[in-house]
RODO-2510 file (C-alpha; in nm, 4 decimals, decimal comma):
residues 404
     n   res          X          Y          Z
     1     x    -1,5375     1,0949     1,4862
     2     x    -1,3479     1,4166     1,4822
     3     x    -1,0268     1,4985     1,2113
     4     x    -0,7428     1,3451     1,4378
     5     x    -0,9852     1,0323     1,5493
     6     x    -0,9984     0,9950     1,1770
     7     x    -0,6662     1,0029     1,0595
     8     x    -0,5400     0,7863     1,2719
     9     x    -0,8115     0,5382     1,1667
    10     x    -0,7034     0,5926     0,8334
    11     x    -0,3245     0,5485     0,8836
    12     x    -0,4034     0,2563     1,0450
    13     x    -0,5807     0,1159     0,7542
    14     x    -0,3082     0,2149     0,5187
    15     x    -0,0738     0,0151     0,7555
    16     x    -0,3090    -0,2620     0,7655
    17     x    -0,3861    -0,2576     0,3206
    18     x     0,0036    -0,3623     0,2415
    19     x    -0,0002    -0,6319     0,5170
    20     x    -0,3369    -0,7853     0,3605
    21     x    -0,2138    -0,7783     0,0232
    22     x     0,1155    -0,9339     0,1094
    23     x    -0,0587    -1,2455     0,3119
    24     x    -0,2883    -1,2857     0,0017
    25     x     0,0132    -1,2039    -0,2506
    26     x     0,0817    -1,5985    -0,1874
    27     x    -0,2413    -1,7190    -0,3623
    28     x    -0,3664    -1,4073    -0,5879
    29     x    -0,1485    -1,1003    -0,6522
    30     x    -0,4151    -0,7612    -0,6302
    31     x    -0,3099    -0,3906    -0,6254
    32     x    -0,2401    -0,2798    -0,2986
    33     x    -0,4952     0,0387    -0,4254
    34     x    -0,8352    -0,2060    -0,4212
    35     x    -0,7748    -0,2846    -0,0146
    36     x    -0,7087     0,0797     0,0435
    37     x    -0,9923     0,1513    -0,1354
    38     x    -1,2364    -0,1627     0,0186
    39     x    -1,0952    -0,0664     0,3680
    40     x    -1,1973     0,2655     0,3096
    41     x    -1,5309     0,1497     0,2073
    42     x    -1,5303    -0,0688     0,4936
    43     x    -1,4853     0,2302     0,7680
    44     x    -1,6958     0,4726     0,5889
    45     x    -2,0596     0,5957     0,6364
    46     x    -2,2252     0,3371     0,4258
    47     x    -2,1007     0,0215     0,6309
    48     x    -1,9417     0,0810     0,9513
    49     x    -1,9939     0,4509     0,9836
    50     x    -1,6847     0,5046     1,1698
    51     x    -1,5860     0,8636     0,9914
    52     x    -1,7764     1,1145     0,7800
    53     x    -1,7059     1,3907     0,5479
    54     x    -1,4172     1,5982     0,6984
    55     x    -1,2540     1,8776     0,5777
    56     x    -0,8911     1,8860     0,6366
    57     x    -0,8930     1,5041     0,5739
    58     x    -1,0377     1,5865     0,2075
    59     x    -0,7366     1,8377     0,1737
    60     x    -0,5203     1,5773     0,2774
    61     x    -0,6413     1,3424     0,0064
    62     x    -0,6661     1,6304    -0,2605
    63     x    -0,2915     1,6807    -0,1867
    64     x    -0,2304     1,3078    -0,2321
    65     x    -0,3927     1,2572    -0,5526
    66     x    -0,2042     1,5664    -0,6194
    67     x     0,1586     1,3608    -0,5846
    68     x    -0,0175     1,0702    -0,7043
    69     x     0,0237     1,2885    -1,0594
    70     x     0,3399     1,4224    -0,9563
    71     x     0,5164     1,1182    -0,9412
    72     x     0,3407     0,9859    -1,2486
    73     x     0,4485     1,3186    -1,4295
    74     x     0,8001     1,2461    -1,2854
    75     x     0,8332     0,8870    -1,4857
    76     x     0,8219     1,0169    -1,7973
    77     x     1,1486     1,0417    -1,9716
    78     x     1,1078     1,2569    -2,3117
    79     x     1,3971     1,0471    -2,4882
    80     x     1,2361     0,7976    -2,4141
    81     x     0,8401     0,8562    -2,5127
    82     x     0,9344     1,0922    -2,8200
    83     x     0,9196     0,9822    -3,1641
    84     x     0,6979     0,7540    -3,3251
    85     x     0,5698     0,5997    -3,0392
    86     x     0,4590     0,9823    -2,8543
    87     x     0,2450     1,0186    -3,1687
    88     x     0,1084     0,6930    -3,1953
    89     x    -0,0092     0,7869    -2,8320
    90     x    -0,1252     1,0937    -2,8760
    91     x    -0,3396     1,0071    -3,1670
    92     x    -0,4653     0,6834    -2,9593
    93     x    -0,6312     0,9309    -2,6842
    94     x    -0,7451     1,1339    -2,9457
    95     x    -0,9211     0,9066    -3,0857
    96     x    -1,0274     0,7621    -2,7293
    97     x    -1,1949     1,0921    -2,7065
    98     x    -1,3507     1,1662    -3,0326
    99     x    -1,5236     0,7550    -2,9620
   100     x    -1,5479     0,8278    -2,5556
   101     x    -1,8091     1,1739    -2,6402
   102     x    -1,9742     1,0261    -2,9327
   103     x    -2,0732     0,7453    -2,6849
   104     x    -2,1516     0,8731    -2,4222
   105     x    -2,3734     1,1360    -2,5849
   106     x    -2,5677     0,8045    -2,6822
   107     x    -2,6080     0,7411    -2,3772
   108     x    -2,7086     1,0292    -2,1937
   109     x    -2,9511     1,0902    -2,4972
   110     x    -2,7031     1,4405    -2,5770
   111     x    -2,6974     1,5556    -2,2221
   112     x    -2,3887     1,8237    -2,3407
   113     x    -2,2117     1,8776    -1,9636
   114     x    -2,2678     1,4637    -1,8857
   115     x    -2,1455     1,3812    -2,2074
   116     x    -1,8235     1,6250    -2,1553
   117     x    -1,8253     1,4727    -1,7588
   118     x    -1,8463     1,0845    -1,8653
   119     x    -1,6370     1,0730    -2,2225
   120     x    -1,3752     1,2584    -2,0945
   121     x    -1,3564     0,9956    -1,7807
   122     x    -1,3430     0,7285    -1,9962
   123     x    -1,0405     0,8313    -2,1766
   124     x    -0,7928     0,8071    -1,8620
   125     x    -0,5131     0,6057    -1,7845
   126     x    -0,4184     0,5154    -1,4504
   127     x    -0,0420     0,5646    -1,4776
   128     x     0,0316     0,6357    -1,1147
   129     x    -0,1496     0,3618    -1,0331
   130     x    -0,0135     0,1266    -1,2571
   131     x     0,3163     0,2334    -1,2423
   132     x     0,3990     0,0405    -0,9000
   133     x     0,2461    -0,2816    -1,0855
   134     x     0,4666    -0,2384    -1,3573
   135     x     0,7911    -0,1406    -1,1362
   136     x     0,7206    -0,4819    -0,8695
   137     x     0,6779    -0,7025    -1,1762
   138     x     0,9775    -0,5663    -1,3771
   139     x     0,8042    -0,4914    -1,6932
   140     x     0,8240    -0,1127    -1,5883
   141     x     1,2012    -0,1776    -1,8066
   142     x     1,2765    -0,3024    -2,1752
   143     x     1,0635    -0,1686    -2,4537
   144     x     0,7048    -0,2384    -2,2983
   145     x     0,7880    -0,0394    -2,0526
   146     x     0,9002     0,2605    -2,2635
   147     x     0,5932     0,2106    -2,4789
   148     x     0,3726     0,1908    -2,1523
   149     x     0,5136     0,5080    -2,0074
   150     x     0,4098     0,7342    -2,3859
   151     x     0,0439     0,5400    -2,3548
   152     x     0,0198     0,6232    -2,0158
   153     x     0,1652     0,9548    -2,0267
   154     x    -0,1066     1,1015    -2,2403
   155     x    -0,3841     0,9026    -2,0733
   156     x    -0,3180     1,1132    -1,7581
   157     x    -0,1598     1,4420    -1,9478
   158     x    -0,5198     1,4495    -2,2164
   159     x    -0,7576     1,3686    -1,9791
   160     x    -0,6306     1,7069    -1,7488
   161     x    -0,6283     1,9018    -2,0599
   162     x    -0,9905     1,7978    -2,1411
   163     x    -1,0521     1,8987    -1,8011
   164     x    -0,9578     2,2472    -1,8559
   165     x    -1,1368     2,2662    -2,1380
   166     x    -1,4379     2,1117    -2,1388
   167     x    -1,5314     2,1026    -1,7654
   168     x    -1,4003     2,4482    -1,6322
   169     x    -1,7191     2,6232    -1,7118
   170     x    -1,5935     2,8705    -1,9054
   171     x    -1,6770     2,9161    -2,2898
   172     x    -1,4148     2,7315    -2,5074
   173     x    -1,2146     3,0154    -2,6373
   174     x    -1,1335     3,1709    -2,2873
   175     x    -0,9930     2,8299    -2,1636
   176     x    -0,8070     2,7863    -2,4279
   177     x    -0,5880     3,1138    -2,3652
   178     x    -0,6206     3,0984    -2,0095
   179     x    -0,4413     2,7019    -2,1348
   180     x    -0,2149     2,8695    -2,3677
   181     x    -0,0930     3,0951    -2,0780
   182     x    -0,0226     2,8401    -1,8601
   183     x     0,1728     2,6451    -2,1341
   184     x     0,4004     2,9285    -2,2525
   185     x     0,4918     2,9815    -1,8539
   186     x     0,5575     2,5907    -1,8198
   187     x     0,7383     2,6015    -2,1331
   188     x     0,9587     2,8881    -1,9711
   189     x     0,9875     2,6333    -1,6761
   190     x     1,1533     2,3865    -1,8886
   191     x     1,3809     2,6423    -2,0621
   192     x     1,5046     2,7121    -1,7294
   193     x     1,5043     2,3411    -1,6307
   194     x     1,7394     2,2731    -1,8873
   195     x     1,9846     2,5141    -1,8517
   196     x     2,2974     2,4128    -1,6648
   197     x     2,2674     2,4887    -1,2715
   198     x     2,5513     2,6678    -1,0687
   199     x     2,8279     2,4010    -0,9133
   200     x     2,7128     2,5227    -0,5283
   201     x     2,3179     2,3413    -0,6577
   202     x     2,4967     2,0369    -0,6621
   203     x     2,6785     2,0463    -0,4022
   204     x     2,3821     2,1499    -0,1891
   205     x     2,1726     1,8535    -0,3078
   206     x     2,4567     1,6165    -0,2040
   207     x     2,5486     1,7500     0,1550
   208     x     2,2288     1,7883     0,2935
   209     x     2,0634     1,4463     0,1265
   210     x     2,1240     1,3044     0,4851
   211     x     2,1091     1,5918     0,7134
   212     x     1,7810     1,7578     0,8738
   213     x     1,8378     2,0646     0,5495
   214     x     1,6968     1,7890     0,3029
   215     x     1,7343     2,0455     0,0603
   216     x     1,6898     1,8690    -0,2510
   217     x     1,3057     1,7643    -0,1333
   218     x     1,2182     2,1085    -0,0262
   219     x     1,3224     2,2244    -0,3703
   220     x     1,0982     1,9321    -0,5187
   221     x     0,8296     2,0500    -0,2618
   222     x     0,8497     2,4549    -0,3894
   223     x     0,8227     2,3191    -0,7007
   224     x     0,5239     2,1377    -0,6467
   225     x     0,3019     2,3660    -0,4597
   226     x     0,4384     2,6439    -0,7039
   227     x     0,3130     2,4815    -1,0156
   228     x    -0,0487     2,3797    -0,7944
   229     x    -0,0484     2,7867    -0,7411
   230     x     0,0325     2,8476    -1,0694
   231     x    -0,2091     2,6537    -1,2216
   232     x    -0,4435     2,7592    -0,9791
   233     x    -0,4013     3,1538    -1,0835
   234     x    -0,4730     3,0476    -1,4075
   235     x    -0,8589     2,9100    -1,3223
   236     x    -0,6790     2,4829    -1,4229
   237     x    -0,7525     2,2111    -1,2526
   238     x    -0,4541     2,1915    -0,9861
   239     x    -0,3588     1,7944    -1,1096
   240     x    -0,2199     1,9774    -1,4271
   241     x     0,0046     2,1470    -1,2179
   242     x     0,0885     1,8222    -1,0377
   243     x     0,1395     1,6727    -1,3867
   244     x     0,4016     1,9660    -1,4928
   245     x     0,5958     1,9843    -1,1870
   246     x     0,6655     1,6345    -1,2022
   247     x     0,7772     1,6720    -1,5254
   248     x     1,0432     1,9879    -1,3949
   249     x     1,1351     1,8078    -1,1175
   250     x     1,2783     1,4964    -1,3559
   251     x     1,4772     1,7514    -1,5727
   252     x     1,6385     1,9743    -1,2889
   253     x     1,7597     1,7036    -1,1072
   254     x     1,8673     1,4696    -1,3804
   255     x     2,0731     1,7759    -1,4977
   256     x     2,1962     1,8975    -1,1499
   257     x     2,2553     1,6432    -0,9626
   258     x     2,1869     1,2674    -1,1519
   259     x     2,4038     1,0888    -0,8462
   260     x     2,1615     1,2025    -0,6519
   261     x     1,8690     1,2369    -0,8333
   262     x     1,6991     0,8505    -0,7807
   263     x     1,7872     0,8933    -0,3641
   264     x     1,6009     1,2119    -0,3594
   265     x     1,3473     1,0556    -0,6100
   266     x     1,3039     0,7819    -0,2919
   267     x     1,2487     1,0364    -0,0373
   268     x     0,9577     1,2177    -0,2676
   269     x     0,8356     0,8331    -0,2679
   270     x     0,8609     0,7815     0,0548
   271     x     0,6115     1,0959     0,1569
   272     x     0,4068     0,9907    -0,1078
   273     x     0,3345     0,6193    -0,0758
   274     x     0,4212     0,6086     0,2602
   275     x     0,1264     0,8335     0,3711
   276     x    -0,0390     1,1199     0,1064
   277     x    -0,1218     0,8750    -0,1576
   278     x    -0,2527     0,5812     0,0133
   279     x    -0,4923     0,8738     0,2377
   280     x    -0,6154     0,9728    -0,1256
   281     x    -0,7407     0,5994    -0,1984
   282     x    -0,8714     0,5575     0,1513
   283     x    -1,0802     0,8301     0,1147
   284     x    -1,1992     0,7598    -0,1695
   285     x    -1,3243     0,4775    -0,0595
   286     x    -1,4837     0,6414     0,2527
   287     x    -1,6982     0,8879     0,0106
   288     x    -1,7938     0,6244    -0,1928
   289     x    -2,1693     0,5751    -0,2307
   290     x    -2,2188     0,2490    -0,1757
   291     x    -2,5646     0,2974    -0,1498
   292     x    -2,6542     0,4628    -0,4480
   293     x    -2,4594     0,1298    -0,6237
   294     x    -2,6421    -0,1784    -0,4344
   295     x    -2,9841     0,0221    -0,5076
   296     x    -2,9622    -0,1972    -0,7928
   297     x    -3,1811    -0,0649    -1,1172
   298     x    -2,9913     0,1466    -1,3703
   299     x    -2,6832     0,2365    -1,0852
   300     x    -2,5958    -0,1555    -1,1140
   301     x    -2,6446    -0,1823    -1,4769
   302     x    -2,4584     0,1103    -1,6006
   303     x    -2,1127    -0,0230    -1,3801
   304     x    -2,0577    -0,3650    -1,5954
   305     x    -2,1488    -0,0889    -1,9232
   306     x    -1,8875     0,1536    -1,8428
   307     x    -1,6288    -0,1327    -1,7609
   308     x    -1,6846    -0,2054    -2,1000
   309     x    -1,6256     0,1267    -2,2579
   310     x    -1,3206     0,1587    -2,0478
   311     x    -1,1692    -0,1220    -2,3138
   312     x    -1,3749     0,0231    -2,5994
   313     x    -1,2676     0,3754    -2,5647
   314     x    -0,9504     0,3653    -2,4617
   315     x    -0,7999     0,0369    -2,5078
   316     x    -0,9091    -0,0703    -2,8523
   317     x    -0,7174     0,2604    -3,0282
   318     x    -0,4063     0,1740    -2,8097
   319     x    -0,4426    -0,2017    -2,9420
   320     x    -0,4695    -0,0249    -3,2974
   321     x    -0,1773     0,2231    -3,2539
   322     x     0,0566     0,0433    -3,0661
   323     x     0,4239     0,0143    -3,2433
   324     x     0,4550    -0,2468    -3,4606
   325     x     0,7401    -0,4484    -3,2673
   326     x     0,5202    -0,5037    -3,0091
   327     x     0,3964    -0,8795    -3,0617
   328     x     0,0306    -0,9485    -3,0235
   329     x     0,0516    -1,0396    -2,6495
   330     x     0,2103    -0,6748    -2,5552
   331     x     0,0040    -0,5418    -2,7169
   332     x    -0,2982    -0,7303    -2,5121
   333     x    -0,1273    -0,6479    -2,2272
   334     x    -0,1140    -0,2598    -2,3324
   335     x    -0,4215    -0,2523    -2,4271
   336     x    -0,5326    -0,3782    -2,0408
   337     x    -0,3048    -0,1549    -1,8482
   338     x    -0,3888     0,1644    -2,0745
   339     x    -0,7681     0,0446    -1,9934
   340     x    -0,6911     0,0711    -1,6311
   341     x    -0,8182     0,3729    -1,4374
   342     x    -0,9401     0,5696    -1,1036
   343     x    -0,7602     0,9033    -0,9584
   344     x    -0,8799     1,1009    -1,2752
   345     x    -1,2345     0,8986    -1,2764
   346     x    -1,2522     1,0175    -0,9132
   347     x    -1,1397     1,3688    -0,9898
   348     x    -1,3947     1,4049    -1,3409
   349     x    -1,6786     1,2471    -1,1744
   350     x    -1,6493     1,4854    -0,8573
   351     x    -1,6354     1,7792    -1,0663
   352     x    -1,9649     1,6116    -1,2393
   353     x    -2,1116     1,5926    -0,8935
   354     x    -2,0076     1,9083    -0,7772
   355     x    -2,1407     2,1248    -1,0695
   356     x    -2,4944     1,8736    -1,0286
   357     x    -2,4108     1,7560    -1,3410
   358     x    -2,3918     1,3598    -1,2719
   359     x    -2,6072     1,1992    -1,0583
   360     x    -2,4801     0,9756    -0,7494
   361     x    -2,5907     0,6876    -0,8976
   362     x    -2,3787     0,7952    -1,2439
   363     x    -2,0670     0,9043    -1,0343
   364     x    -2,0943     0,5465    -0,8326
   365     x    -2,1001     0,3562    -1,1047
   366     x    -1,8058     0,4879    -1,3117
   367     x    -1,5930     0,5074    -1,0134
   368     x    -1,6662     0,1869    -0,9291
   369     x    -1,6380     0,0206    -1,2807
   370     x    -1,2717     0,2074    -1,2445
   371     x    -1,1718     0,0309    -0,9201
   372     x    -1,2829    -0,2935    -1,1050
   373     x    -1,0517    -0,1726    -1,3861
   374     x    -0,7786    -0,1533    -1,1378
   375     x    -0,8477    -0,4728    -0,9983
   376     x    -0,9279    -0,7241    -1,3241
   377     x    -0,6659    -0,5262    -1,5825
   378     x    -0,3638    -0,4933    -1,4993
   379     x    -0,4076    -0,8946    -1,3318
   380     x    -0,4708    -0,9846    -1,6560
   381     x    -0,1971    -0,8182    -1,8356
   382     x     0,0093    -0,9698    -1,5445
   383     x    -0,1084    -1,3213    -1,6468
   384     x    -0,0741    -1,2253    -2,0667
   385     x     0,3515    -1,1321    -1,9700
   386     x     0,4034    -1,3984    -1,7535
   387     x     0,2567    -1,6343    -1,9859
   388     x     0,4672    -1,4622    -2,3047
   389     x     0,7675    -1,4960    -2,0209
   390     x     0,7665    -1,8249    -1,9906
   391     x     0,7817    -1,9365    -2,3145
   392     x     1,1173    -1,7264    -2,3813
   393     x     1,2834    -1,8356    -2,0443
   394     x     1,4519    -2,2067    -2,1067
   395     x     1,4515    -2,3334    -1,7520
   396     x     1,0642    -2,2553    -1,7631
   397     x     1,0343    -1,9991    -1,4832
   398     x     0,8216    -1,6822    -1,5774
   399     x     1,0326    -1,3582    -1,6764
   400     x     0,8238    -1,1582    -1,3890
   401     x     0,8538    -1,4480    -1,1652
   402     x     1,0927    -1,2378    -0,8923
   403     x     0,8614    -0,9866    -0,8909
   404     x     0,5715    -1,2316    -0,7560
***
C-alpha cells in the first residue's frame, strides 16, 4: 500500500482505538495506547500485511513521539516538583540506573553497548503516556499528583540525558560538552522565558486565539521545531529538544498570557492527540516484530524478565524515595505508574537496533514487556486509589469514580 493508502488506514484505526476502548470502558478500563498499539499490530506486516515500512509515515510518527514529550515536558510545573520531592526523584532514577546497568550487564554477560541500550531502557517513565490516565481519573490533582509529575518528570528527562550520553557514539567527554552546550543555550531560553513580554504579546495571543492567525500555536510550533533543530545541531537525540520546549512553552505562556494559556494548551492537545500522537503508537505497533516474539525460545522468556526489572529498576527506588506523607497505598500506586513505560523503550531500543547493537528478538521483547507495562500498571494503580478512595468517601462511592 502506498503513503496516502496508509495513512488513511491508520487514521482510521486511530478513530476506531477510542471507540473500542470506550465500548469496553463499561467492563474493564485499558489505555486507549494498547488498542492503538494492537490495531497497529493487527494491520501490520506480521498479521494482516496491509502496510509496510514507509518513509514519510515514520516521520510522521517520529514527529508524534516528538509532542508526545512535548506535552509531557509541558506538565511540569517547577513550583510544584522543586524541593524535597525533585531530589527524592532525581536520586530515585539515579539509582534506577546505577541497578538498571549493573543488571543488565548480568545479563548480557558485559556486552558494554547492550548493557548501555537495555539499562538505560529500563529506567523510563512513561509520563506522556500516563499522564491522560492520571488526568481522566482525577488523581493527575492533590499531592499524588504533584509527586507523580517530579517521578515522572525525571523518568522521561534522565532517560534522554542517558541517551546523549551513553548511546550517541561518541566518547564520554565530547557528549558531555556537546550536553553542556546545549544546557547553557536552554538555560538562556528560560532566562528569556521568564522575563516579562511586551503588552502587544498578549494581546496578540488573545485576538487571534479564534481567528485563522492562531498565533499563540504557531509560536508554540517555532518553538518546538526550534528546540528539535537545536538539539539536532548539537549531535542530541531530538526528544530532548521535545522535552525542553515543552518546558519554554509552559513558562512563556503562563507569564504572557495565563487567560489564555490552558485554551491554547487545548489546541497544542488537540494536534497532538487528535492525530500526531496516536500515528506514533500505531506505528509502533505496525513495526513491531511479532515474529521474532512468538518464535518462542529466549525472545519469549526474556519479555516476562524484563517486565520484572521494569518494577525492580525503577519502581522499587521510587517505593524507597517517595515522600514520607505519602501512605503506603500511594506509594504502591507510584511505584506502578513510575514502572510504566514505552515511547522511550521504543526510541532506546531502535537506536539499539539501528547501531546492530540489540537483536530483534531483544528489541521485541523489551518493547513488548513495555506495552504490558502500560497495560497491567497503571490498571493496577487504578484499582490500589480507588480502593484507598473508597474507604475515605462516606457514602461509599470511589474518589475516581467520575472519572470511570
Amino acid at each position: 500500500m502506498n503513503a496516502p493508502g496508509t495513512l488513511v488506514l491508520i487514521m482510521a484505526i486511530a478513530v476506531l482505538a477510542p471507540l473500542v476502548a470506550y465500548g469496553l470502558g463499561r467492563w474493564v478500563r485499558i489505555p486507549l495506547v494498547i488498542f492503538e498499539i494492537l490495531l497497529g499490530i493487527l494491520i501490520g506486516p506480521d498479521v494482516l500485511g496491509w502496510t509496510h515500512h514507509d518513509q514519510v509515515i515514520d516521520t510522521l510518527s517520529d514527529l508524534g513521539l516528538s509532542m508526545l514529550i512535548f506535552l509531557a515536558g509541558y506538565e511540569i510545573e517547577f513550583a510544584a516538583v522543586r524541593g524535597d520531592t525533585l531530589r527524592r526523584s532525581a536520586w530515585a532514577w539515579v539509582i534506577s540506573l546505577a541497578v538498571g546497568l549493573g543488571l543488565a550487564f548480568a545479563l548480557t554477560g558485559a556486552d558494554v553497548p547492550k548493557s548501555f541500550v537495555i539499562g538505560t531502557a529500563l529506567t523510563s517513565t512513561a509520563l506522556g503516556t500516563v499522564l491522560p490516565i492520571l488526568r481522566d481519573s482525577g488523581d493527575l490533582r492533590g499531592r499524588f499528583g504533584t509527586v507523580m509529575l517530579a517521578f515522572g518528570a525525571v523518568g522521561e528527562f534522565g532517560p534522554i540525558i542517558a541517551m546523549a550520553l551513553l548511546l550517541s557514539g561518541r566518547r564520554p567527554g565530547e557528549s558531555t560538552l556537546l550536553l553542556a552546550g546545549f544546557a547553557a543555550v536552554t538555560a538562556a531560553g528560560i532566562w528569556w522565558a521568564l522575563r516579562p513580554r511586551p503588552p502587544w504579546f498578549s494581546r496578540i495571543v488573545e485576538t487571534t486565539l479564534h481567528s485563522s492567525g492562531q498565533f499563540a500555536v504557531r509560536f508554540v510550533m517555532l518553538l518546538l521545531v526550534c528546540m528539535l533543530g537545536l538539539a539536532a545541531a548539537f549531535g542530541l537525540d531530538t526528544l530532548l529538544g521535545a522535552f525542553a520546549a515543552g518546558l519554554l512553552t509552559r513558562l512563556v505562556l503562563v507569564g504572557a498570557a495565563p487567560e489564555s494559556s490552558e485554551e491554547v494548551l487545548g489546541k497544542v492537545e488537540a494536534l497532538g492527540f487528535g492525530f500526531l500522537v496516536p500515528l506514533f503508537f500505531i506505528v509502533t505497533g505496525i513495526e513491531f516484530d511479532l515474529d521474532s516474539l512468538l518464535g518462542g525460545g529466549r525472545t519469549l522468556l526474556l519479555l516476562p524478565v524484563f517486565l520484572l526489572l521494569f518494577v525492580v529498576v525503577r519502581g522499587l527506588p521510587v517505593y524507597a524515595l517517595a515522600p514520607r506523607d505519602l501512605n503506603r497505598t500511594d506509594r504502591r500506586a507510584l511505584t506502578l505508574y513510575a514502572s510504566t513505560c514505552l515511547p522511550l523503550v521504543v526510541a532506546i531500543t531502535t537506536i539499539g537496533l539501528d547501531d546492530k547493537v540489540l537483536e530483534a528478538g531483544e528489541a521485541a521483547a523489551l518493547v513488548g514487556a513495555a506495552m504490558l507495562s502500560v497495560l497491567v500498571f497503571p490498571l493496577l494503580a487504578l484499582r490500589l486509589r480507588a480502593g484507598e478512595g473508597a474507604a475515605e468517601v462516606p457514602d461509599g462511592r470511589s474518589a475516581g469514580s467520575e472519572a470511570w
